[in-house]
NUDRENPA-709981 format. One record per residue: x, y, z of N, C-alpha, C in turn. Coordinates in pm, 1 decimal. Example, Ala and Ser with C-alpha at 12.3 -4.5 7.8 and 13.67 -1.06 7.14 Angstrom:
BEGIN
<<1319.0 -569.0 780.0> <1230.0 -450.0 780.0> <1320.0 -330.0 780.0>>;
<<1285.0 -225.0 708.0> <1367.0 -106.0 714.0> <1290.0 3.0 787.0>>;
This chain:
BEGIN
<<1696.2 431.7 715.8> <1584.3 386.3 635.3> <1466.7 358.0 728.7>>;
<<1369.1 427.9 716.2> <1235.2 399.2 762.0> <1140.1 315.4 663.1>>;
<<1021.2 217.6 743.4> <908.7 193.0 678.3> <791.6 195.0 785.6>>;
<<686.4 230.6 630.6> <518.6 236.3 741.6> <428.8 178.8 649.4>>;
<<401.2 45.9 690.8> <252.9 -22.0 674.9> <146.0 15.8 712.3>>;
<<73.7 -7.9 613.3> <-81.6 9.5 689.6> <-184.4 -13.5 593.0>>;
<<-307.6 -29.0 654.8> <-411.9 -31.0 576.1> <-573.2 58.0 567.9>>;
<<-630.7 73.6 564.0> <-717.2 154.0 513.6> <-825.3 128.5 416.5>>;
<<-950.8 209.8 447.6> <-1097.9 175.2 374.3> <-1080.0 273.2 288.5>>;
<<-1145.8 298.0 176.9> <-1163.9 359.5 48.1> <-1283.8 456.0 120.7>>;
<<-1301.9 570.6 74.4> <-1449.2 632.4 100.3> <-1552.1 588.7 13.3>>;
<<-1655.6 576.3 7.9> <-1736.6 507.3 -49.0> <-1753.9 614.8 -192.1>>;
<<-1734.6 673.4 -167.7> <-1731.5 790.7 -345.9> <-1573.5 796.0 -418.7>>;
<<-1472.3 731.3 -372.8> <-1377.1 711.1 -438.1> <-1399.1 650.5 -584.1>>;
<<-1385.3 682.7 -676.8> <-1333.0 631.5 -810.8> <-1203.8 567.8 -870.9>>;
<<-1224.6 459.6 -908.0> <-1096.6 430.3 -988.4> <-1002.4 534.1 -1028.3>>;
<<-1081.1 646.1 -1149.6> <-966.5 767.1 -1170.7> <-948.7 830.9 -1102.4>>;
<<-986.3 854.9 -979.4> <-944.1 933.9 -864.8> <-812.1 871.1 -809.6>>;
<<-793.9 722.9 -804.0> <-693.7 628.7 -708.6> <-573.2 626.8 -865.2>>;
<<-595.5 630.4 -951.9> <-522.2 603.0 -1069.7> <-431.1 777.9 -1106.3>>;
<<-507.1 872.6 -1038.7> <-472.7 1037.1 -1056.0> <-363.6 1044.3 -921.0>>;
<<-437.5 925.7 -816.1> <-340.4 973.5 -715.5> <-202.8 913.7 -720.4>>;
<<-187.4 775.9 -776.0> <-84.4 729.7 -764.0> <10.2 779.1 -931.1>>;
<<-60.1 831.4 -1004.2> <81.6 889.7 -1111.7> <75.3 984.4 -1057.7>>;
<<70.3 1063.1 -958.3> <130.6 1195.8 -906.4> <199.8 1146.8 -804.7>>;
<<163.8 1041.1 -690.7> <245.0 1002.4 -615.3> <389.2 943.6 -685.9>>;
<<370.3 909.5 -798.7> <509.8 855.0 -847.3> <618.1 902.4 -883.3>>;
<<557.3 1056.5 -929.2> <692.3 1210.4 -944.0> <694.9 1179.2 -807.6>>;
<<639.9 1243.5 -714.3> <655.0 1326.1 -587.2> <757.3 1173.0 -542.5>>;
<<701.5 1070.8 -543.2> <815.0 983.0 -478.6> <960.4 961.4 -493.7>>;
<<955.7 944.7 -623.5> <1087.5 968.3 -720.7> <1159.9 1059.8 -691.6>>;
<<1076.4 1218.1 -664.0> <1184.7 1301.6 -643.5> <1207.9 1288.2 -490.3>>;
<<1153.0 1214.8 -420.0> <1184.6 1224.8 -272.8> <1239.6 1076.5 -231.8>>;
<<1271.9 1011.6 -362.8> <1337.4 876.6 -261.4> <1253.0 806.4 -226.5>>;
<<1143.1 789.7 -190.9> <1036.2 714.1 -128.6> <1032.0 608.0 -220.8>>;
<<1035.4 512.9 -191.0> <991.0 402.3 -273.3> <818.4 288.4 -211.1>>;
<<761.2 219.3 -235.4> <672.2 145.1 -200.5> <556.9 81.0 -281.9>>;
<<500.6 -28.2 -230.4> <360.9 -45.7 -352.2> <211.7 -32.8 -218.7>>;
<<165.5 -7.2 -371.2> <-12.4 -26.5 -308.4> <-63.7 -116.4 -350.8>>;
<<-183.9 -166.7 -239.6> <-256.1 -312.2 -355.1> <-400.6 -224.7 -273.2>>;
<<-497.1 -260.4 -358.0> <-580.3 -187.6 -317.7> <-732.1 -257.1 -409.5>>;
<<-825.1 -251.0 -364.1> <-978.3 -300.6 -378.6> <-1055.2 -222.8 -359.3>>;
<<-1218.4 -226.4 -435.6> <-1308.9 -169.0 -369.7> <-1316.8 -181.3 -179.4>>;
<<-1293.1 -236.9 -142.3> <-1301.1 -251.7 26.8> <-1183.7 -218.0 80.2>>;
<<-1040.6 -192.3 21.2> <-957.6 -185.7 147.1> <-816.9 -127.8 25.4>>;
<<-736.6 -61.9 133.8> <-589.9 -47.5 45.9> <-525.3 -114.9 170.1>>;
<<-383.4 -165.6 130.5> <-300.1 -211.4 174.2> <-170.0 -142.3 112.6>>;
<<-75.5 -64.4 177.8> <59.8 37.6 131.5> <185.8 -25.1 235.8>>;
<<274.2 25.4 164.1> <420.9 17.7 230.4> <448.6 123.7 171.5>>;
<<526.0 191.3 266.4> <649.6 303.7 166.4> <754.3 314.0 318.4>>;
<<853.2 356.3 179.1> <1018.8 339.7 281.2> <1070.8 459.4 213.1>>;
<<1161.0 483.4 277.8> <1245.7 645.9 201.9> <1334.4 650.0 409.7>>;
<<1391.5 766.4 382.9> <1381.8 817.5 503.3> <1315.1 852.7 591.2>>;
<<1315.6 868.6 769.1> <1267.6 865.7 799.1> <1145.9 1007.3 815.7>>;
<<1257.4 1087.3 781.3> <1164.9 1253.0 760.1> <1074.9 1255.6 653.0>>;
<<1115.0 1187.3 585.0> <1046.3 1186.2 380.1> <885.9 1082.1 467.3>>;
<<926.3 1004.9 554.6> <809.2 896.3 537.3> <698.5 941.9 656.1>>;
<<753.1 997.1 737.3> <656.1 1016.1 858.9> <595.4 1149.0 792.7>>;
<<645.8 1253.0 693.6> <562.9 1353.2 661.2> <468.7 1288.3 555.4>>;
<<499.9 1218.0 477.2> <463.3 1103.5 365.7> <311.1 1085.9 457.4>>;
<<409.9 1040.4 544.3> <209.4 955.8 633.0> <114.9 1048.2 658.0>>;
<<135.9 1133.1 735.6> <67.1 1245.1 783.1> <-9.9 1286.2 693.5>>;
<<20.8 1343.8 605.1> <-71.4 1350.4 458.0> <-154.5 1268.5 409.7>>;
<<-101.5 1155.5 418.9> <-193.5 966.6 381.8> <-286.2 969.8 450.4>>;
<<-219.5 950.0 610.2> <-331.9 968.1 726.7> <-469.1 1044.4 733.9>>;
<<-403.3 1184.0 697.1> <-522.3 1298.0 675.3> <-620.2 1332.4 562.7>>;
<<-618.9 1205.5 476.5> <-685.3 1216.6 304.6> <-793.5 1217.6 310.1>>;
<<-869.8 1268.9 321.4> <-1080.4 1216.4 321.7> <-1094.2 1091.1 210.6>>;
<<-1009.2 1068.4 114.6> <-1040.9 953.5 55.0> <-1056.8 867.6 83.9>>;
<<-1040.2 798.5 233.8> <-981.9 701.0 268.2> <-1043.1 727.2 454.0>>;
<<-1069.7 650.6 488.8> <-1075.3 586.2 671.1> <-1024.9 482.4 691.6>>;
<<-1058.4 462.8 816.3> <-1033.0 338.9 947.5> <-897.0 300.1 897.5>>;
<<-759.3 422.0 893.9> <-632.6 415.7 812.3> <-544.3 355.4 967.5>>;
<<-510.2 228.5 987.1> <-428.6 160.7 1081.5> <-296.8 138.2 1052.7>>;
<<-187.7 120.5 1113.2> <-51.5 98.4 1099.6> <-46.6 -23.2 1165.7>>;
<<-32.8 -92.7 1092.8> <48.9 -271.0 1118.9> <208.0 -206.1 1155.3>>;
<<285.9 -172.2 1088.1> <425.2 -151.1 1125.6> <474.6 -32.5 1081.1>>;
<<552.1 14.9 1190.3> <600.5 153.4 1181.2> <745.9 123.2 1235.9>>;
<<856.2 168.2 1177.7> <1029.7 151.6 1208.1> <1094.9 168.3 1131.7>>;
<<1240.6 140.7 1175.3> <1334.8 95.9 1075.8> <1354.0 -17.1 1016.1>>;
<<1428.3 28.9 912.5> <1461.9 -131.5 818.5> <1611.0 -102.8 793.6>>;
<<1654.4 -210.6 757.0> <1795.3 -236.1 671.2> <1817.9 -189.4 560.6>>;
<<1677.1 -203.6 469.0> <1716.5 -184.7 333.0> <1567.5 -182.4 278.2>>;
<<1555.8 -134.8 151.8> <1385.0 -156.8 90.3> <1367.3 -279.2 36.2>>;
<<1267.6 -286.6 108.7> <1171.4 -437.8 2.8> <1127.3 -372.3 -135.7>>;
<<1089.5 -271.2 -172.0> <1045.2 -234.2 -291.4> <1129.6 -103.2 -349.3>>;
<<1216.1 -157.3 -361.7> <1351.5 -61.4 -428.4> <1318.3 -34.1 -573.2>>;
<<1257.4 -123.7 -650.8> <1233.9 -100.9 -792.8> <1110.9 -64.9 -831.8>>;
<<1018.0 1.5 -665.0> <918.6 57.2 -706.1> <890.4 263.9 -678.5>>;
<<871.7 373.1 -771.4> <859.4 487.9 -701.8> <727.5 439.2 -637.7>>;
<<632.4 368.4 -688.3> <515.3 379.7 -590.5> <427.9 217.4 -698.8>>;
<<472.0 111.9 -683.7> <385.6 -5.9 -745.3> <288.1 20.0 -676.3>>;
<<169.6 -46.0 -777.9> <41.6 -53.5 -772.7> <5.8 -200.3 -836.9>>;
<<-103.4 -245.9 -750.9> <-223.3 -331.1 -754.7> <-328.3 -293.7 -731.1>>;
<<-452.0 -233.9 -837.0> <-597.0 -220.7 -731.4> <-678.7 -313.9 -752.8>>;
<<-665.6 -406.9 -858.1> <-772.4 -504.3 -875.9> <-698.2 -602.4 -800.4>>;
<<-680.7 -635.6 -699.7> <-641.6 -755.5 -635.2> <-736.8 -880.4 -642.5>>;
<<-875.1 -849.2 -670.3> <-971.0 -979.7 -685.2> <-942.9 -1007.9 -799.2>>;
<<-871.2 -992.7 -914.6> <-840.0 -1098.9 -1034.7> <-717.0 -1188.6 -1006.6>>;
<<-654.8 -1160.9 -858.7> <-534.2 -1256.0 -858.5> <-577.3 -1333.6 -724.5>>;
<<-697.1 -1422.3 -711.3> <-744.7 -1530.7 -612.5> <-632.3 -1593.1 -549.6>>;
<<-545.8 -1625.0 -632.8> <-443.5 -1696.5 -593.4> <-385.1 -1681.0 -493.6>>;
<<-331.0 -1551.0 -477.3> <-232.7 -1503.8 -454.8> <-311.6 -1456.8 -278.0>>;
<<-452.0 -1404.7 -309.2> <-584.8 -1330.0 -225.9> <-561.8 -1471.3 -101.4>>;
<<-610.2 -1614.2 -182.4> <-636.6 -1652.0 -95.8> <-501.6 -1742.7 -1.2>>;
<<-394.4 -1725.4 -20.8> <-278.5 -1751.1 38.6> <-315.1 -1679.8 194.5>>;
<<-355.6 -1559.4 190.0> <-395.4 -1460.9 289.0> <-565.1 -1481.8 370.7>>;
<<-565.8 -1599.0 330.6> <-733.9 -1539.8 383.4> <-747.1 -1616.2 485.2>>;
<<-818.1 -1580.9 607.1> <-853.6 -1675.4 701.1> <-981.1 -1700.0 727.7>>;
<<-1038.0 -1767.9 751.0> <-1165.3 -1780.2 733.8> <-1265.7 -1812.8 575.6>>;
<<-1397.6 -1725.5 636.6> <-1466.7 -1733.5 495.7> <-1450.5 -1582.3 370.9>>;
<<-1332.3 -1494.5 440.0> <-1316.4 -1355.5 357.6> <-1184.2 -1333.8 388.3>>;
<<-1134.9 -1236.8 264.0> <-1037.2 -1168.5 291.3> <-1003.7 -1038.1 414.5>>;
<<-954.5 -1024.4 487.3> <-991.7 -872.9 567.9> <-787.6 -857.8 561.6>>;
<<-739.9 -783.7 532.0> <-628.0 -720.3 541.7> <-612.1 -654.7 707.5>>;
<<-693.6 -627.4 765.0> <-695.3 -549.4 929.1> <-681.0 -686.2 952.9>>;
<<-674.0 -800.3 950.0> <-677.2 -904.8 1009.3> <-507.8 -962.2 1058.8>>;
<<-473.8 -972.0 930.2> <-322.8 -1016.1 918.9> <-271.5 -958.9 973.9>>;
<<-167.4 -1021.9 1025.7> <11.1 -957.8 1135.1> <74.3 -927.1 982.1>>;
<<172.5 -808.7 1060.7> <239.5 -680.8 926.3> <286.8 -804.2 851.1>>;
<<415.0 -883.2 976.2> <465.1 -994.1 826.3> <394.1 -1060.7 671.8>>;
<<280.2 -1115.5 727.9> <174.3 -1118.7 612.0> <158.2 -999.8 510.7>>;
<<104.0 -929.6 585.6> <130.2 -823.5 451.6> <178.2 -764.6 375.8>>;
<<331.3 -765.9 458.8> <393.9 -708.3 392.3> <463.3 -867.7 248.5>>;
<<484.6 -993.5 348.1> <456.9 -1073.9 220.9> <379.7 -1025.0 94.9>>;
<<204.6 -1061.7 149.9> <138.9 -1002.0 49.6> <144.8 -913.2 -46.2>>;
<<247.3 -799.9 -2.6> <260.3 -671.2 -94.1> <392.4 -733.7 -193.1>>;
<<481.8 -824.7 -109.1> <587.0 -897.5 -238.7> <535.4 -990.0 -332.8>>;
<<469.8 -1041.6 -257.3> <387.2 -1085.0 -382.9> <296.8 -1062.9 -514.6>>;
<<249.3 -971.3 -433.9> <171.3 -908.1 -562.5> <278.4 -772.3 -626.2>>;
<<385.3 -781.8 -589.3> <492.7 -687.6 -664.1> <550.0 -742.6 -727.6>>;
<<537.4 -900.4 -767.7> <617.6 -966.0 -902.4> <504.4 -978.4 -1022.8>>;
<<420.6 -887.4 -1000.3> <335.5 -886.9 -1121.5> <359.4 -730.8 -1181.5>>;
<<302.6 -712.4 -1286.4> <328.8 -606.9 -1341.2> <181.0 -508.7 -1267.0>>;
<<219.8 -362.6 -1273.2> <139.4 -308.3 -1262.7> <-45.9 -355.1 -1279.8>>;
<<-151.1 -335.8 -1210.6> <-246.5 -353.7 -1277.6> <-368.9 -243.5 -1206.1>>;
<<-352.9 -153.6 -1289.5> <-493.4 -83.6 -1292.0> <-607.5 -185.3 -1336.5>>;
């Protein structure tokens, strides 16, 4: 079992239905490949996990990596694991993360949120956390 964190800027011409087209297609393609993981994601930043194997996930990235949708795409954590944190997800999603403050500002240091900021543990917290909510486009 492999996993790869990371985070990443939106391109500034990204659309909601563009990020909403990508992740119900990511959710066949995951499904049929085992991959499991969530996204939380904002106008300013995505934050991802995905786990599967390790062949399924490093080709997984490469593709992620190479998206024009998306820059300044960093890896907080790259390895093995024991087991998935998000087993009951083909691909959860969060993109409005600013309607759940709560949860935002558990994570924040300072006077803003920045996700490049936090050590992986945090985030990847962050991503369990916002995976006991239901989906939210």
């Amino acid at each position: 079992m492999h996993r790869i964190l990371y985070v990443s800027t939106p391109a500034p011409n990204l659309t909601i239905t563009e990020v909403e087209d990508i992740v119900a297609r990511s959710r066949v393609k995951n499904h049929d490949c085992k991959v499991t993981g969530f996204l939380c994601g904002s106008s300013r930043f995505f934050i991802q996990c995905i786990e599967g194997e390790q062949t399924d996930i490093e080709n997984l990235f490469d593709m992620i990596k190479h998206d024009g949708r998306h820059h300044n795409v960093q890896v907080l954590h790259q390895g093995p694991c024991d087991s998935r944190m998000f087993s009951n997800w083909d691909m959860g999603v969060v993109l409005y993360m600013d309607r759940h403050q709560k949860i935002i500002d558990r994570y924040t240091v300072g006077q803003s949120f920045n996700p490049y900021t936090l050590e992986p543990e945090q985030c990847l917290n962050l991503l369990m956390d916002f995976s006991k909510l239901k989906n939210d486009f």
